[in-house]
LODRENTOR-282435 format. One line per field, with one value per residue (C-alpha): residue number from 1; residue in one letter; x, y, z. Coordinates in steps of 0.2 Angstrom, whole numbers. Layout:
! residues N
kegu	c(NUM,...)
vexpa	c(A,...)
X	c(X,...)
Y	c(Y,...)
Z	c(Z,...)
//
This chain:
! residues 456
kegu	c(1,2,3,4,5,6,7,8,9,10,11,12,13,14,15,16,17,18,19,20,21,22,23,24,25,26,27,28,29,30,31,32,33,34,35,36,37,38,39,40,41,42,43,44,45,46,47,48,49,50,51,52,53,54,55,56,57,58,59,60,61,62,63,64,65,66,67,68,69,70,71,72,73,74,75,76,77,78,79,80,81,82,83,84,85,86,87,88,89,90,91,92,93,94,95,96,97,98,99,100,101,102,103,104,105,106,107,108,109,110,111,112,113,114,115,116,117,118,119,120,121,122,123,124,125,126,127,128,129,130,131,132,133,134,135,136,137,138,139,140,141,142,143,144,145,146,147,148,149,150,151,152,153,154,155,156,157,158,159,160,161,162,163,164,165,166,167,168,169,170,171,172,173,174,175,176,177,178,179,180,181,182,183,184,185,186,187,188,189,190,191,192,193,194,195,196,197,198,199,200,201,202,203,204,205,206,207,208,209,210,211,212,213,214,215,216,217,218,219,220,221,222,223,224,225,226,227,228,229,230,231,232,233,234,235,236,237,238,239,240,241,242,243,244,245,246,247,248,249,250,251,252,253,254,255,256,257,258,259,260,261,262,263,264,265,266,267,268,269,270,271,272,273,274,275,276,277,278,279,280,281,282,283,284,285,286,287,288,289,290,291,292,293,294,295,296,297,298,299,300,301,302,303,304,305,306,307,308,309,310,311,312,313,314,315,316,317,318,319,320,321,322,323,324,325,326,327,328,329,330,331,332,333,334,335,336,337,338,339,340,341,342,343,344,345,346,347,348,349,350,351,352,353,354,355,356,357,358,359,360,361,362,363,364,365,366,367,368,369,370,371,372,373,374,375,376,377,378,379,380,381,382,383,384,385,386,387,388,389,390,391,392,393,394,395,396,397,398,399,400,401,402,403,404,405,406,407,408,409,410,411,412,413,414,415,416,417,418,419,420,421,422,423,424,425,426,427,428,429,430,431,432,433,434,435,436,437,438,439,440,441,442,443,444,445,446,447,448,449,450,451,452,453,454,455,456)
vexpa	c(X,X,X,X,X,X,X,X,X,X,X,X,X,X,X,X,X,X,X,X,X,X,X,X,X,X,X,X,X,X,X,X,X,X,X,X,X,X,X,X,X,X,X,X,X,X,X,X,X,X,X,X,X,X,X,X,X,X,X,X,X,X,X,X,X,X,X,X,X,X,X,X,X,X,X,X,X,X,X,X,X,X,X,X,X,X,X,X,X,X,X,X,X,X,X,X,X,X,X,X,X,X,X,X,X,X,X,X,X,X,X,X,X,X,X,X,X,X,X,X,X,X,X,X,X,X,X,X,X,X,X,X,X,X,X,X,X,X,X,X,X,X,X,X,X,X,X,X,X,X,X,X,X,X,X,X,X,X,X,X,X,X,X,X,X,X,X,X,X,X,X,X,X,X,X,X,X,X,X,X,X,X,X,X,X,X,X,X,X,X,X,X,X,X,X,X,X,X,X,X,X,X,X,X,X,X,X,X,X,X,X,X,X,X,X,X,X,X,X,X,X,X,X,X,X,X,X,X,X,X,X,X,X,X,X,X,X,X,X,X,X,X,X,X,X,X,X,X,X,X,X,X,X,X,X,X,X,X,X,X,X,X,X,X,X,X,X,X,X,X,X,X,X,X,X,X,X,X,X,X,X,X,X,X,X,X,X,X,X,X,X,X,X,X,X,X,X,X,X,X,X,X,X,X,X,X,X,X,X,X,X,X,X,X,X,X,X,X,X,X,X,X,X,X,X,X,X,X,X,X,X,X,X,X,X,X,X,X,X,X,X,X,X,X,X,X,X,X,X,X,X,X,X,X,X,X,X,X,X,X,X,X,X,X,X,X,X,X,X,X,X,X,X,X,X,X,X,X,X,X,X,X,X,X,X,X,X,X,X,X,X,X,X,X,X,X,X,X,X,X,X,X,X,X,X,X,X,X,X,X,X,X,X,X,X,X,X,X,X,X,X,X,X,X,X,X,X,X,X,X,X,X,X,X,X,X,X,X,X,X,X,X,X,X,X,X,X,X,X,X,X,X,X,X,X,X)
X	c(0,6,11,19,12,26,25,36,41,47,42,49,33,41,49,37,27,39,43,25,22,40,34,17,18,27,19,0,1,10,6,14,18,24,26,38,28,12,23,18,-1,2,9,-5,-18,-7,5,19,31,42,46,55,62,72,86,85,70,75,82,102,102,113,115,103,98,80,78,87,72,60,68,65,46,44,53,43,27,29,45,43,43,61,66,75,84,84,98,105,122,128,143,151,149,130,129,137,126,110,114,123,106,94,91,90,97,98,97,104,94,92,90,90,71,76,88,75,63,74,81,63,61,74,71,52,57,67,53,41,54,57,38,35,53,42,26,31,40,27,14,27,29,9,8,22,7,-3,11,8,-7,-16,-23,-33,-43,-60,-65,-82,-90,-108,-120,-119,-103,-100,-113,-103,-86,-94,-97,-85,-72,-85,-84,-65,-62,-70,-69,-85,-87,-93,-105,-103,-115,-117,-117,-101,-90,-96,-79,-82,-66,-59,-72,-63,-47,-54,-61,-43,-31,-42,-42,-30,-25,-18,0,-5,-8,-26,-27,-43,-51,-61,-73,-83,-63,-60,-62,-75,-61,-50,-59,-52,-35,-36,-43,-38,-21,-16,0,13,8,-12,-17,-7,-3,0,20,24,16,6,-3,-21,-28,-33,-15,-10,-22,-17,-18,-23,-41,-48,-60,-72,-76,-90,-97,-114,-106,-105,-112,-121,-111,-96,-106,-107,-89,-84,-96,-87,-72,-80,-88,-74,-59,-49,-45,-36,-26,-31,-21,-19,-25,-23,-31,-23,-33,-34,-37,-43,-56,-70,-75,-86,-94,-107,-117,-133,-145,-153,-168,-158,-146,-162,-167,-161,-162,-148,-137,-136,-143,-134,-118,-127,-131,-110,-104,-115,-115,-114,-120,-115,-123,-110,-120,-119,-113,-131,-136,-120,-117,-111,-95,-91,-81,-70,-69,-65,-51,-43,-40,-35,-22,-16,-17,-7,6,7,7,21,7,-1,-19,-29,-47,-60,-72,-87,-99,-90,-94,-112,-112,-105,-116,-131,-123,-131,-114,-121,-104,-102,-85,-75,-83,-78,-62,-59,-66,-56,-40,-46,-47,-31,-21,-31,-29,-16,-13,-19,-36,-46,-60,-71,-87,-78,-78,-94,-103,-95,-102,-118,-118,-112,-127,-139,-146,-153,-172,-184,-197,-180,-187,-174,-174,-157,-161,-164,-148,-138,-144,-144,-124,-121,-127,-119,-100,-102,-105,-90,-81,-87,-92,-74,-82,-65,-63,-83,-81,-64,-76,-91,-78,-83,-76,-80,-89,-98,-105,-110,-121,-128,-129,-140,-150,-157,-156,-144)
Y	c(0,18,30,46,64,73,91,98,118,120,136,125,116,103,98,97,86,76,72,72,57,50,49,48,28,25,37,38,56,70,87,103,121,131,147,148,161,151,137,144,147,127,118,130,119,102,92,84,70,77,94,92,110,118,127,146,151,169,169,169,164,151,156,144,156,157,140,141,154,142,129,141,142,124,124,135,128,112,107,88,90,84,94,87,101,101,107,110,117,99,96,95,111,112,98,101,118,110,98,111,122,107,99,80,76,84,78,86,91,80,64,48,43,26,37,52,38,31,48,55,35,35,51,48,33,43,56,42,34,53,54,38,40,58,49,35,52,62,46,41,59,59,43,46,57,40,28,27,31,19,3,0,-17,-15,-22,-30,-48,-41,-50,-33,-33,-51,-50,-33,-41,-58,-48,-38,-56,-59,-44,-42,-55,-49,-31,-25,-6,-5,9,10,19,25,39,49,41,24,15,18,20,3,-5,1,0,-18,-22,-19,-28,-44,-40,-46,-28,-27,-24,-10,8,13,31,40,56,68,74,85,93,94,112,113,122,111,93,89,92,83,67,67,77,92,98,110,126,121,134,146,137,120,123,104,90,81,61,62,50,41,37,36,22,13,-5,-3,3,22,27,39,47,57,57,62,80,82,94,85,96,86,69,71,73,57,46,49,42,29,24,24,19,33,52,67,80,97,105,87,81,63,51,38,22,19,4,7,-3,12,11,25,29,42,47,52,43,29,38,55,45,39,58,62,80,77,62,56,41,31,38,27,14,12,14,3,-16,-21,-9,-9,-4,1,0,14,11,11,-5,-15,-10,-27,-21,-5,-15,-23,-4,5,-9,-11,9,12,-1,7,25,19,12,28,38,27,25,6,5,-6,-16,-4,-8,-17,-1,10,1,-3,19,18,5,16,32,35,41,52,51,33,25,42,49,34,35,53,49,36,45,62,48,38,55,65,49,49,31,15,17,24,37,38,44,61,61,52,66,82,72,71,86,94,84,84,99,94,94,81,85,86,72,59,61,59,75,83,77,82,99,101,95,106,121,117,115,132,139,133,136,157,154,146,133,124,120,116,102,94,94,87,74,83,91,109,105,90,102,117,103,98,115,120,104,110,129,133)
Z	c(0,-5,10,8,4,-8,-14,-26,-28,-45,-57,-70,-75,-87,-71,-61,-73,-75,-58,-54,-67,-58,-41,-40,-44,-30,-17,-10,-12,-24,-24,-37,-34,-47,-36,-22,-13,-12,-1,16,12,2,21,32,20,22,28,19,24,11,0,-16,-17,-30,-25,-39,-47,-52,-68,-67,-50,-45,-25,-19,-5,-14,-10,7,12,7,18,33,28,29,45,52,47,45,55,56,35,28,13,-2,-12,-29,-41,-59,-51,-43,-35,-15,-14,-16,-7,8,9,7,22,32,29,37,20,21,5,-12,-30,-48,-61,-75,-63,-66,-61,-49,-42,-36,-31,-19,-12,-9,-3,10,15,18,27,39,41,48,60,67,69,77,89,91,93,108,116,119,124,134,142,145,151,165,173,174,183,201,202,217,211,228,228,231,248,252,255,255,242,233,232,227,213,207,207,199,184,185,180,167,159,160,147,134,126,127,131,149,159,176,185,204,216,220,231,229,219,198,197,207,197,180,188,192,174,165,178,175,157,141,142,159,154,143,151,159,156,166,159,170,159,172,172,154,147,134,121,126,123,109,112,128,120,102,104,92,83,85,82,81,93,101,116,107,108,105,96,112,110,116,127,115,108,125,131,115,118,135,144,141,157,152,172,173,154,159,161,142,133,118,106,114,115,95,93,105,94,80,86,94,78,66,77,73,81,70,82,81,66,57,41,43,54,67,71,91,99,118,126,134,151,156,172,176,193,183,185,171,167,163,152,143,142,123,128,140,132,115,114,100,111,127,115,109,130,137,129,146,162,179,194,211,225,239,258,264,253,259,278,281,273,284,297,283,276,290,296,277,278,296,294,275,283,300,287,281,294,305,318,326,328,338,330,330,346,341,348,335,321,326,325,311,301,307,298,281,274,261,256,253,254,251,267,276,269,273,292,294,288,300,314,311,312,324,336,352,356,348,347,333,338,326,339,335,318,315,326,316,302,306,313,294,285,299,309,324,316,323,309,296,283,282,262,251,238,254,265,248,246,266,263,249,257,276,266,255,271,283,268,264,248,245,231,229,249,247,235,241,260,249,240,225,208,205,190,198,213,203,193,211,215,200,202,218,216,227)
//
């Protein structure tokens, strides 16, 4: 199969028919420009692997610096483009300046045609090994921000749980595209997490995308990566995620946040496999298995107003449901041990079994929360604590105490306790809506949704 896109500057036009007809056997692309100052406005319109350039094209010129200025053009607007020079006035000499310039090789007018074709072939060759060495560079600089991130087990014997983690080993083995839904705080992300390392894909990367973080102008840059020069901040060529999860498991957190103009752009990748970065003209095919997760609730996905619904219909071959700390209290003494022993680990510190009355305090709690707010209880309890013991009747009381007023006739009603939540954390924190949402075990983006939804 033919790669390669080829242009040749040349205000001769028998030669550049004549190298046209040449070269465009042996490559998928070959483009013509007869006038050297056309080139920049020819690369802003495309990209080329390689530029044939002629060296003089005033009249009597035999300097070459016309062609050397061209050669600046192209490495400006185009620098990963290799530049072959072109030349009736052969000779070291000319050589040598067309290397020293930043050419990658040059030829001498008339050519012997086998000879042009494997100049422009080597060189074209040597174009795509520097873009792919290029490529794995800057996937590999994204992906450094992924390693070490904690892969924590998920912890639970309840029947919930054991149905959940059932599926979850049936699921792993194929590559079905999974929907994992569930309140905030409840594990999405350990199920994902979960999903891949019991995959074929586990010794691949597992690259996770906030989507309720992900500027709207900056969306497809993040996922499908851009070029140098693209926009004004693009300074480097960057791999989007979707390069980046290549071979391994992409995890789509908190899709339900997308606006539909931005659903309609992921489908598009999702249905042909393939992304184009932002100031790009070719596509690159992508191979990451999708794993999304979403708090909304299964009627508002079902709500085409709010989510597309041949996007739902590609994310959710197989749907999973995590259940919250309410419907599986069984497991908060196997919780709350598990973290006060990873937490005194970390913090140098021994701790004793938490006493049976604790935990039967702590089953009766509605964590609102769910297992992030133990977490973050437990955490406040291992470091907050003196000696051995782990007291979490202090913590579970400023809880309460911040999701509950003390209101007999208060109804004990989840929208409610949320709202009451919400309102309670923007108000310790004086309006501070970043130190309200790290208290809530929230995004930004995530709480002024919540925020919106109850009018606050």
């Amino acid at each position: 199969m033919k790669s390669g896109s080829i242009l040749i500057v040349d205000d001769d036009a028998d030669v550049l028919l004549t190298a046209e007809l040449v070269l465009k056997k042996e490559f998928r692309r070959v483009a013509t420009q007869r006038d050297p100052r056309r080139l920049a406005e020819t690369l802003r319109g495309e990209r080329f692997d390689v530029v044939l350039l002629d060296m003089n094209f005033s009249p009597g010129t035999t300097s070459g610096q016309e062609g050397v200025e061209c050669l600046r053009t192209v490495e400006k607007l185009s620098p990963d483009t290799k530049v072959i020079f072109m030349t009736a006035y052969g000779g070291v000499e000319t050589a040598v300046q067309a290397i020293k310039e930043g050419a990658a090789d040059f030829v001498v007018k008339p050519w012997d045609n086998q000879k042009l074709i494997a100049t422009v072939g080597a060189t074209l060759r040597f174009s795509q090994a520097a873009q792919t060495v290029k490529d794995l560079e800057t996937k590999q600089r994204e992906l450094n921000r992924y390693i070490g991130a904690p892969d924590v087990e998920i912890v639970g014997t309840s029947p919930a749980m054991e149905r959940l983690l059932g599926d979850i080993q049936k699921i792993a083995r194929t590559d079905a595209s999974v929907l994992i839904l569930g309140e905030n705080g409840t594990g999405k992300e350990l199920v994902a997490r979960a999903i891949h390392r019991a995959s074929a894909r586990a010794g691949n990367p597992f690259v996770h995308v906030d989507l309720g973080a992900v500027a709207e102008t900056l969306f497809e840059s993040e996922l499908f990566g851009h070029k140098k020069g693209a926009f004004t901040d693009a300074k480097e060529d960057r791999a989007g995620r979707f390069e980046i999860a290549a071979g391994g498991t992409l995890f789509l957190d908190e899709i339900g946040n997308l606006t539909l103009p931005l659903q309609a752009k992921l489908l598009g990748v999702l249905q042909t496999g393939q992304v184009t970065r932002v100031g790009a003209d070719k596509p690159v095919h992508v191979d990451a298995r999708i794993v999304s997760a979403t708090n909304m609730a299964r009627d508002d996905l079902r709500d085409k107003l709010q989510f597309r619904q041949d996007l739902l219909y590609r994310i959710n071959t197989v749907e999973l449901h995590v259940p919250p700390l309410r419907e599986r209290r069984e497991d908060i003494g196997l919780l709350v041990d598990h973290y006060a022993q990873r937490f005194a680990k970390k913090y140098g510190k021994t701790m004793a079994p938490v006493e049976a009355r604790t935990l039967e305090a702590l089953r009766e709690y509605p964590w609102p929360g769910n297992v992030r707010e133990l977490v973050h209880a437990v955490e406040r309890a291992v470091i907050m604590s003196e000696d051995s013991s782990l007291h979490l009747q202090d913590v579970l009381v400023q809880a309460r105490t911040a999701a509950i007023p003390e209101d007999p006739q208060l109804e004990l009603n989840l929208e409610a306790l949320e709202k009451t939540a919400i309102r309670q954390a923007i108000a310790k924190h004086a309006g501070n809506m970043s130190k309200a949402a790290q208290e809530l075990g929230l995004g930004r983006t995530t709480l002024y949704r919540k925020m919106s939804k109850h009018g606050l």
